[in-house]
mmCIF file as Biopython writes it, N, C-alpha, C and O atoms, coordinates in Angstrom:
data_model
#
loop_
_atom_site.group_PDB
_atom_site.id
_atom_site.type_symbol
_atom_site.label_atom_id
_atom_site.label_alt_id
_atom_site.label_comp_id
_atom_site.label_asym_id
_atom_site.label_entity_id
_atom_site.label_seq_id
_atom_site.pdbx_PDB_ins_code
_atom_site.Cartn_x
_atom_site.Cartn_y
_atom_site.Cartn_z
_atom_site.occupancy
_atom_site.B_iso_or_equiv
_atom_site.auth_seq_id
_atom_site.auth_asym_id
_atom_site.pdbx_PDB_model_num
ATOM 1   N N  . UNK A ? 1  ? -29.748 279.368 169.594 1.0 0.0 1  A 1 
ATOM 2   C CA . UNK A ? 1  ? -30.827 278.535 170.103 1.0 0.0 1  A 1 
ATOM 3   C C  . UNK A ? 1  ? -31.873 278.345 169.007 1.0 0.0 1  A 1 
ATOM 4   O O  . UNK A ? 1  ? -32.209 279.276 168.275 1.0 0.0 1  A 1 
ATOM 5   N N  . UNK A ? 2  ? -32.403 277.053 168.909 1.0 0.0 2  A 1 
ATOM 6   C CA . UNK A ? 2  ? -33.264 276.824 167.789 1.0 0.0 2  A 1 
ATOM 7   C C  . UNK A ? 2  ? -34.133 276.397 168.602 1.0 0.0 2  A 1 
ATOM 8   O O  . UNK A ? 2  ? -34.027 276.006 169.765 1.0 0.0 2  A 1 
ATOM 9   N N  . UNK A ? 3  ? -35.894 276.599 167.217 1.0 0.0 3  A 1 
ATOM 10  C CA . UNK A ? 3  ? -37.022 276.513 167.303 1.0 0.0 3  A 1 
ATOM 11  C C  . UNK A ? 3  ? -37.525 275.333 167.590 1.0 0.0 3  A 1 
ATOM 12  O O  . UNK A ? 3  ? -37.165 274.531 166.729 1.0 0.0 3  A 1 
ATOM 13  N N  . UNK A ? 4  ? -38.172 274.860 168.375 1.0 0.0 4  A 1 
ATOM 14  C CA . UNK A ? 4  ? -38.952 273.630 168.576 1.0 0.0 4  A 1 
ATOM 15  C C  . UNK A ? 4  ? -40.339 273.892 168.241 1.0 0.0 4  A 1 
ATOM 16  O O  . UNK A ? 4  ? -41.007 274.833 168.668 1.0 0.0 4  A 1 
ATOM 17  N N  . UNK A ? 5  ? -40.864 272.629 167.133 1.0 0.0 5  A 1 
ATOM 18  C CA . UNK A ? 5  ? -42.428 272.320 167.162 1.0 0.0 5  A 1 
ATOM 19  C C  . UNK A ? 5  ? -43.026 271.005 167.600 1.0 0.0 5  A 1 
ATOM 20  O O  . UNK A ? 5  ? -42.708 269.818 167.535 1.0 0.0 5  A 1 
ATOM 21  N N  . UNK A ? 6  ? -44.158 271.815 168.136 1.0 0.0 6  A 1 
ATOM 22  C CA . UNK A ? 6  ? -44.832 270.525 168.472 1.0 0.0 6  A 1 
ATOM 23  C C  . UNK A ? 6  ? -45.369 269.607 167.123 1.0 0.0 6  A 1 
ATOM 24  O O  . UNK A ? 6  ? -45.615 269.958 165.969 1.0 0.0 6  A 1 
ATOM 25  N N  . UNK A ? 7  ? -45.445 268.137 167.866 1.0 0.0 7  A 1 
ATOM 26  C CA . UNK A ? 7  ? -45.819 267.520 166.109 1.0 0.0 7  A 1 
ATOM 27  C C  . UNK A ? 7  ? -47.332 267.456 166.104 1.0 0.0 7  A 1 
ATOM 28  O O  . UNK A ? 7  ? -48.075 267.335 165.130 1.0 0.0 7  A 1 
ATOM 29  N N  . UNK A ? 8  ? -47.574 267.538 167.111 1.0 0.0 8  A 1 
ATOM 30  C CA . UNK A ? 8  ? -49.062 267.127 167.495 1.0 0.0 8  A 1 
ATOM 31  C C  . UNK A ? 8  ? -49.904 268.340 167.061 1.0 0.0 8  A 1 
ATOM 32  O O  . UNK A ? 8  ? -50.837 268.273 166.261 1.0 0.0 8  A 1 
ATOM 33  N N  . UNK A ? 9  ? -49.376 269.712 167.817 1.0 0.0 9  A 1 
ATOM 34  C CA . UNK A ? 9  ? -50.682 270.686 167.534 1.0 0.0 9  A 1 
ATOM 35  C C  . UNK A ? 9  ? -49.731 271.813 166.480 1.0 0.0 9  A 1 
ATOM 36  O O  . UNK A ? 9  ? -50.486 272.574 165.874 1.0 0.0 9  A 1 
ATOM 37  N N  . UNK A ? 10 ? -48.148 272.050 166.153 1.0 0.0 10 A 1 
ATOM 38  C CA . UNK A ? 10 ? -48.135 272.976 165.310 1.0 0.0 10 A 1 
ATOM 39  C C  . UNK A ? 10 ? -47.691 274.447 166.482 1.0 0.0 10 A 1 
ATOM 40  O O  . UNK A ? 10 ? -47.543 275.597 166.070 1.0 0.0 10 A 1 
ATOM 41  N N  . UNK A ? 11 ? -47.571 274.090 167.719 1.0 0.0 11 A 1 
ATOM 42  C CA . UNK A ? 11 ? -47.182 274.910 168.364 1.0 0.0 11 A 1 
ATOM 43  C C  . UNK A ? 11 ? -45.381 275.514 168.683 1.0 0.0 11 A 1 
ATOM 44  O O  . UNK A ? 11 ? -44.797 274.471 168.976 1.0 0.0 11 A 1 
ATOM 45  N N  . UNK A ? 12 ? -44.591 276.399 168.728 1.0 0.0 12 A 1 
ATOM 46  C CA . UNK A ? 12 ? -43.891 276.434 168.285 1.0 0.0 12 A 1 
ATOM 47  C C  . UNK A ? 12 ? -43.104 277.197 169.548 1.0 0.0 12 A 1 
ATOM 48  O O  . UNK A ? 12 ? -43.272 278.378 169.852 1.0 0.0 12 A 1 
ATOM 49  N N  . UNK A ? 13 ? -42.137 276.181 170.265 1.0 0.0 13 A 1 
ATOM 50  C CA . UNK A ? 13 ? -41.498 276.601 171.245 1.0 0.0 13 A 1 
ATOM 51  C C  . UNK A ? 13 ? -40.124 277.499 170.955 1.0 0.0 13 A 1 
ATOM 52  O O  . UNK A ? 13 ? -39.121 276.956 170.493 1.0 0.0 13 A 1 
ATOM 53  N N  . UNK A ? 14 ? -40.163 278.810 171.243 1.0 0.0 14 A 1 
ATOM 54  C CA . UNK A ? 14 ? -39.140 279.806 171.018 1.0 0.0 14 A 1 
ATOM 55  C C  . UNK A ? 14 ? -38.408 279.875 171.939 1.0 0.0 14 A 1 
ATOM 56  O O  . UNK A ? 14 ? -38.971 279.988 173.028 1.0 0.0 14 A 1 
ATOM 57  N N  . UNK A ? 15 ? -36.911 279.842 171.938 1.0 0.0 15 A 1 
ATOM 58  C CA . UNK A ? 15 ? -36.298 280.493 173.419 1.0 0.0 15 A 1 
ATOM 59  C C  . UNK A ? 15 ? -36.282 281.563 174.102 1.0 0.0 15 A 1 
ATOM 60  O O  . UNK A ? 15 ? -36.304 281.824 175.305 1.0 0.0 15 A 1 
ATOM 61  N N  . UNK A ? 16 ? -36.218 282.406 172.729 1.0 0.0 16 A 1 
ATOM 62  C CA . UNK A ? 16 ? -35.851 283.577 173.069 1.0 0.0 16 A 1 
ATOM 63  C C  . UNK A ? 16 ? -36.864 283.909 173.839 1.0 0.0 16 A 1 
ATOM 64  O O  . UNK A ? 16 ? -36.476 284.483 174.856 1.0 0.0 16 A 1 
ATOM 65  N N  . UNK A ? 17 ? -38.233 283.757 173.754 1.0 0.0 17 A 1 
ATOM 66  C CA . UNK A ? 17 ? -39.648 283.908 174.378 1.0 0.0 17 A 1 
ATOM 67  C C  . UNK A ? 17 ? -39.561 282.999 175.684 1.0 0.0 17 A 1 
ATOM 68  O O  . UNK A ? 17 ? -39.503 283.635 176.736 1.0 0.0 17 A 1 
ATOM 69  N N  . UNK A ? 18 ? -39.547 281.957 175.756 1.0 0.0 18 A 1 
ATOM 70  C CA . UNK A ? 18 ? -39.483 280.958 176.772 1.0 0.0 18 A 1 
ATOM 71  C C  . UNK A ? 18 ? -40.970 280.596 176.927 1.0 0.0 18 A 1 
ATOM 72  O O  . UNK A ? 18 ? -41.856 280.633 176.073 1.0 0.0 18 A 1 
ATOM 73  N N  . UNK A ? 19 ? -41.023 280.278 178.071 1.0 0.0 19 A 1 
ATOM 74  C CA . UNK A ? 19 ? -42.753 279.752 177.981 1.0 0.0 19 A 1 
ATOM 75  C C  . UNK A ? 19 ? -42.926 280.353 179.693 1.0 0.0 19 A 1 
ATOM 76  O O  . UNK A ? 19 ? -42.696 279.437 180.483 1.0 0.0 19 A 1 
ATOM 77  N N  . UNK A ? 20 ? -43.224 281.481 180.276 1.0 0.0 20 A 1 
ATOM 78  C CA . UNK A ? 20 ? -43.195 282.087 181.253 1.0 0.0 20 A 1 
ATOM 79  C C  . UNK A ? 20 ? -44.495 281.330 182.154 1.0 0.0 20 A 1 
ATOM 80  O O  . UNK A ? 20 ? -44.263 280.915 183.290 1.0 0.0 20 A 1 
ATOM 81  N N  . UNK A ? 21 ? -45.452 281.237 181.724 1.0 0.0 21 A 1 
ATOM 82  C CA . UNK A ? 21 ? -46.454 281.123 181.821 1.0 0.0 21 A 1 
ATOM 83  C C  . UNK A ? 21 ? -46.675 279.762 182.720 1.0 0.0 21 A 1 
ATOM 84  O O  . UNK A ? 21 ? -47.483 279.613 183.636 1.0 0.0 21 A 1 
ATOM 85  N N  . UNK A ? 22 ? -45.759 278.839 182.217 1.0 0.0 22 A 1 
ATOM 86  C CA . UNK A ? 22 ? -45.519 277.771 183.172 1.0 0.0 22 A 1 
ATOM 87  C C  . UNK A ? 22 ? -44.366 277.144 183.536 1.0 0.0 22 A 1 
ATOM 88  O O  . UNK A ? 22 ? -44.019 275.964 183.579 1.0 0.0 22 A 1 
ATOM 89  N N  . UNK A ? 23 ? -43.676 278.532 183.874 1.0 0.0 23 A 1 
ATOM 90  C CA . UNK A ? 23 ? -42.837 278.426 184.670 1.0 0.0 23 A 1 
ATOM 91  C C  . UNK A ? 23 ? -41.037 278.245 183.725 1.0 0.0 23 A 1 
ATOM 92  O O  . UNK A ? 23 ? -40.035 277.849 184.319 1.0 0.0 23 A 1 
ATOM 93  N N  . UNK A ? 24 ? -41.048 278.553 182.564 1.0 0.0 24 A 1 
ATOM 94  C CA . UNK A ? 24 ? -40.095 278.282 181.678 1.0 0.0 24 A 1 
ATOM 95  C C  . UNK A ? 24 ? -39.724 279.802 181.269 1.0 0.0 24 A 1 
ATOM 96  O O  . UNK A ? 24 ? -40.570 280.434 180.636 1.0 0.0 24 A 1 
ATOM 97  N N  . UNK A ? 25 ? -38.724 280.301 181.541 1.0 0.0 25 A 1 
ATOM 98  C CA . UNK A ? 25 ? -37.863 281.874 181.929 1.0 0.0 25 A 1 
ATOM 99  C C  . UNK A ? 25 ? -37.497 281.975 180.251 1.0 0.0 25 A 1 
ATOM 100 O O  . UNK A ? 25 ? -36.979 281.135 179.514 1.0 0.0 25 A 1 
ATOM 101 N N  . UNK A ? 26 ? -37.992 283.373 179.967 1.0 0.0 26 A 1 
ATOM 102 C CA . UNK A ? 26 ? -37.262 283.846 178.343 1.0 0.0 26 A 1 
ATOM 103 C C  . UNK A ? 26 ? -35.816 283.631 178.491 1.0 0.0 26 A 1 
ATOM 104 O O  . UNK A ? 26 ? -35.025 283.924 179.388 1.0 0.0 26 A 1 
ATOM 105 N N  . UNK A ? 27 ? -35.665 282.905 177.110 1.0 0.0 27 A 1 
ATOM 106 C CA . UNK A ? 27 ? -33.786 282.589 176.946 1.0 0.0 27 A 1 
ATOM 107 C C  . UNK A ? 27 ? -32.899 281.445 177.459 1.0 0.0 27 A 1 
ATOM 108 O O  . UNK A ? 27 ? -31.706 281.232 177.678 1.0 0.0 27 A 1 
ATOM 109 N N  . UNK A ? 28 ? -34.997 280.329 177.604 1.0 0.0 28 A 1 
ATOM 110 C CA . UNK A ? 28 ? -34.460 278.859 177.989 1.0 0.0 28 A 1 
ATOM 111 C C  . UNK A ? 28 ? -34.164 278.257 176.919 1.0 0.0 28 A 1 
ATOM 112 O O  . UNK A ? 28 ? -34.982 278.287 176.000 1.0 0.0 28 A 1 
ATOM 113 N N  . UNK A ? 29 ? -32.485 277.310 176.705 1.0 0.0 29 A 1 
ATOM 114 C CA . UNK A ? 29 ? -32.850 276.522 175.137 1.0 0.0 29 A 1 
ATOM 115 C C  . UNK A ? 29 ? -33.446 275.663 175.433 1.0 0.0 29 A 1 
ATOM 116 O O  . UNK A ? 29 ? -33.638 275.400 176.620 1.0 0.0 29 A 1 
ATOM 117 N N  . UNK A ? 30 ? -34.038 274.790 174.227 1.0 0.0 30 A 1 
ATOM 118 C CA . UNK A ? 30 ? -35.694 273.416 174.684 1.0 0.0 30 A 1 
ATOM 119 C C  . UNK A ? 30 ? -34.976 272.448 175.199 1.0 0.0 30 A 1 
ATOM 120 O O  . UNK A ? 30 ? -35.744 271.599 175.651 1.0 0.0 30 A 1 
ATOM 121 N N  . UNK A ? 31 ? -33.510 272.065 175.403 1.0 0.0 31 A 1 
ATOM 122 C CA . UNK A ? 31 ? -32.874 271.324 175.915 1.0 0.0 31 A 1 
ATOM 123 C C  . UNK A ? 31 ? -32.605 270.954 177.639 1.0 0.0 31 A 1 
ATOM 124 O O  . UNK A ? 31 ? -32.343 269.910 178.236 1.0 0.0 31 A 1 
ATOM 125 N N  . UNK A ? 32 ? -32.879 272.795 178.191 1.0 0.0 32 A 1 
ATOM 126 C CA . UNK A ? 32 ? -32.876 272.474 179.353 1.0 0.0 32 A 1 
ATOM 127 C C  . UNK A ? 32 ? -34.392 272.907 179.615 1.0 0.0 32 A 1 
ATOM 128 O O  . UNK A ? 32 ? -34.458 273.077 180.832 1.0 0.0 32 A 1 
ATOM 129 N N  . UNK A ? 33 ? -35.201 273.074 179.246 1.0 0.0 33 A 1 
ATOM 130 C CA . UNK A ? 33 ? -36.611 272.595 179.415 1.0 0.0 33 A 1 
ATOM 131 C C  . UNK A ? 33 ? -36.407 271.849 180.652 1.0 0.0 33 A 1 
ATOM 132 O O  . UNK A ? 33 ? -35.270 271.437 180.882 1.0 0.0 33 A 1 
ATOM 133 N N  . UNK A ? 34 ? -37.375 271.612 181.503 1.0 0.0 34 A 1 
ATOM 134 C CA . UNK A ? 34 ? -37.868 270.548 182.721 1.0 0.0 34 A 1 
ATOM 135 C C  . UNK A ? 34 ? -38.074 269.379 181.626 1.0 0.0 34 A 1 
ATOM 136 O O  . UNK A ? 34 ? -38.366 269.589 180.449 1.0 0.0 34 A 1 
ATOM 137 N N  . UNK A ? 35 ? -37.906 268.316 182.118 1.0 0.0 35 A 1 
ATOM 138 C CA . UNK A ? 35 ? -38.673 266.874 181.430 1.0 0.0 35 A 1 
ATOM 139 C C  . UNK A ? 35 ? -40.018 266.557 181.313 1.0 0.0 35 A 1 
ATOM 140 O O  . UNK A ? 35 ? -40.713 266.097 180.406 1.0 0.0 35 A 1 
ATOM 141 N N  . UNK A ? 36 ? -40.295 267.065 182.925 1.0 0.0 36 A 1 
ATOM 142 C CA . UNK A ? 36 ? -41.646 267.547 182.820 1.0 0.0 36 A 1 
ATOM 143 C C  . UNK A ? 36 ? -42.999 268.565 182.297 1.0 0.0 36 A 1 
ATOM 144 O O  . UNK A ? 36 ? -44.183 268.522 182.629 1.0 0.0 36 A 1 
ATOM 145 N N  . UNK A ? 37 ? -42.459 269.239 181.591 1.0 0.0 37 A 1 
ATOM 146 C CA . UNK A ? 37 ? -42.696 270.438 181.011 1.0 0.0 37 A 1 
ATOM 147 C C  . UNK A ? 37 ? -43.929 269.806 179.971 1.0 0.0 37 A 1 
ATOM 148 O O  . UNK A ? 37 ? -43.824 268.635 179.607 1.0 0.0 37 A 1 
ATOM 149 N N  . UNK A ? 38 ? -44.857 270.470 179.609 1.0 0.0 38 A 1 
ATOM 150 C CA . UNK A ? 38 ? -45.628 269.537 178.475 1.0 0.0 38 A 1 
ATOM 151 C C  . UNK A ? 38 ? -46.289 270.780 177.102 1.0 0.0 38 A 1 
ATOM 152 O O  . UNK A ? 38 ? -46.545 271.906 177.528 1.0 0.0 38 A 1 
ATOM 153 N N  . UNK A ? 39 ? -46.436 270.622 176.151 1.0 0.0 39 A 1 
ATOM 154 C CA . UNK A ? 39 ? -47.071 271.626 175.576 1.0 0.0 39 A 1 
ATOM 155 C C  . UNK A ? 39 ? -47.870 272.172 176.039 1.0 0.0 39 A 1 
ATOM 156 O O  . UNK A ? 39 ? -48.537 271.527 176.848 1.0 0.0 39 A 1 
ATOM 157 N N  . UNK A ? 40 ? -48.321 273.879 175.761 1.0 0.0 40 A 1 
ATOM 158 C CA . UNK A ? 40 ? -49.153 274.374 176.630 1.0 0.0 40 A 1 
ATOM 159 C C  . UNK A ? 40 ? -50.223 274.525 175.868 1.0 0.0 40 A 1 
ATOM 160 O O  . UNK A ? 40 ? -51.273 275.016 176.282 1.0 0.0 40 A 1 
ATOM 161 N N  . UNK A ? 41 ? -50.048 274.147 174.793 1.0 0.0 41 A 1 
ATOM 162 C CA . UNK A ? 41 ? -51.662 274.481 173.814 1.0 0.0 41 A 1 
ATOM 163 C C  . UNK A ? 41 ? -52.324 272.904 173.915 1.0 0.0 41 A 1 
ATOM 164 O O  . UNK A ? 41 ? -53.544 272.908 174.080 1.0 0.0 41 A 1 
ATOM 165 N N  . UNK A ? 42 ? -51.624 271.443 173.830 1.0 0.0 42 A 1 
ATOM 166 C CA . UNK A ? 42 ? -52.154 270.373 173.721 1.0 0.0 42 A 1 
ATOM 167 C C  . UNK A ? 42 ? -51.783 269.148 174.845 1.0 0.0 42 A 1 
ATOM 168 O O  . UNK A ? 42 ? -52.460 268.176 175.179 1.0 0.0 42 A 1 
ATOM 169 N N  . UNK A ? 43 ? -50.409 269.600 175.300 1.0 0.0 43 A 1 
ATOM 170 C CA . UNK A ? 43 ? -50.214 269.021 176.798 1.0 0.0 43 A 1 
ATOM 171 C C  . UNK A ? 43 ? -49.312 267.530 175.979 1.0 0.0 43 A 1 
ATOM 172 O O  . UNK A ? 43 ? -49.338 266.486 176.631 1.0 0.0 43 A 1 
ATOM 173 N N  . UNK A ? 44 ? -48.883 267.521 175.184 1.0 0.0 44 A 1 
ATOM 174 C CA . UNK A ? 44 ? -47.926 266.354 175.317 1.0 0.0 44 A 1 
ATOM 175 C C  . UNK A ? 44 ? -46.719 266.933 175.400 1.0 0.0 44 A 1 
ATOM 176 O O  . UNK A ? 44 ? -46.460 268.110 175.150 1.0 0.0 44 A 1 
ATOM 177 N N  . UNK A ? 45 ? -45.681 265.741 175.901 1.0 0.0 45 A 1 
ATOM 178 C CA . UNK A ? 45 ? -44.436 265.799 176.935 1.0 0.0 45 A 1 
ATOM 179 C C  . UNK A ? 45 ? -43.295 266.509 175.105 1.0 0.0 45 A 1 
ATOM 180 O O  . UNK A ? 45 ? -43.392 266.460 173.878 1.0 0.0 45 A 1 
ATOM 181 N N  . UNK A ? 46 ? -42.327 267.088 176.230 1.0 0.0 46 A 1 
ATOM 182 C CA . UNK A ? 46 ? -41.234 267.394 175.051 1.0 0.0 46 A 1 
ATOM 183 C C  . UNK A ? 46 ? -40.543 266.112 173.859 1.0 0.0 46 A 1 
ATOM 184 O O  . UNK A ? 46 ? -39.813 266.362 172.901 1.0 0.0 46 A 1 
ATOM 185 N N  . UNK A ? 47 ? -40.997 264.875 174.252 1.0 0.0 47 A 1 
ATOM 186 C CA . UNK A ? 47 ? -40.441 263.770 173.221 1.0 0.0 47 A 1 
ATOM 187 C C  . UNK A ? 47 ? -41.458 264.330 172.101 1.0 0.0 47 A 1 
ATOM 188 O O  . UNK A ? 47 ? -41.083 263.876 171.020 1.0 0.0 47 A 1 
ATOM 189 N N  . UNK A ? 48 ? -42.493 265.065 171.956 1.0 0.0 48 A 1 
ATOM 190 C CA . UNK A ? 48 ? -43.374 265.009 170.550 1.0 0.0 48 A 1 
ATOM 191 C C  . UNK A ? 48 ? -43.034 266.459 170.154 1.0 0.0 48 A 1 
ATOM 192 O O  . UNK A ? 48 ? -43.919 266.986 169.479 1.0 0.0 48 A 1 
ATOM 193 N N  . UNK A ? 49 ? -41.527 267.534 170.522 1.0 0.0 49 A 1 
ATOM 194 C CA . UNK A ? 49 ? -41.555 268.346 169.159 1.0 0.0 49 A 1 
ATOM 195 C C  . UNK A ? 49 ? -40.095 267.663 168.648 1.0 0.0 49 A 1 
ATOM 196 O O  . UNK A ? 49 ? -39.435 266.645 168.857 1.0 0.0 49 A 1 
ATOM 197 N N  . UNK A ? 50 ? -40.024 268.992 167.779 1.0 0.0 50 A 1 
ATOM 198 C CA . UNK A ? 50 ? -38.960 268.336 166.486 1.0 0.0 50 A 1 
ATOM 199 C C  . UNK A ? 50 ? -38.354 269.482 166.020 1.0 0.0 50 A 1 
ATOM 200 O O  . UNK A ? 50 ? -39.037 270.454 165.696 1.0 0.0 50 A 1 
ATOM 201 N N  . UNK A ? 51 ? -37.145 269.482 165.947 1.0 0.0 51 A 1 
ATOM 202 C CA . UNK A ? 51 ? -36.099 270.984 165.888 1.0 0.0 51 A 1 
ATOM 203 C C  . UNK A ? 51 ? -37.096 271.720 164.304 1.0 0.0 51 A 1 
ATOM 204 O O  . UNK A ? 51 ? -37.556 271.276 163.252 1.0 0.0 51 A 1 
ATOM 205 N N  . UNK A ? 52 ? -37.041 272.559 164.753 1.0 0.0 52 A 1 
ATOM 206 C CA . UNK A ? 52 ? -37.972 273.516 163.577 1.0 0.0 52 A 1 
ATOM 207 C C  . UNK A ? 52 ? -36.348 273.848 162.536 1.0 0.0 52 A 1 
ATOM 208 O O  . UNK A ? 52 ? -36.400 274.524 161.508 1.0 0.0 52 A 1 
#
């Protein structure tokens, strides 16, 4: 599973971590992410990261 960044703020979506916090379970890849899902530091949608 690879790293996703955001392009906007530099934030850096891990799987192995997941994003718990809103609702995204450690050991999600960014692929099955919700669509809805948005950065949690700047709030834009998953079309603005970029495989790290």
């Amino acid at each position: 599973m690879k790293n996703y960044v955001c392009d906007v703020c530099g934030y850096v979506y891990d799987p192995t971590a997941g994003d718990p916090d809103n609702g995204v379970a450690p050991g999600t890849a960014f692929e099955n992410v919700p669509e809805d899902w948005v950065c949690p530091l700047c709030g834009v949608g998953k079309d603005q990261f970029s495989e790290e």
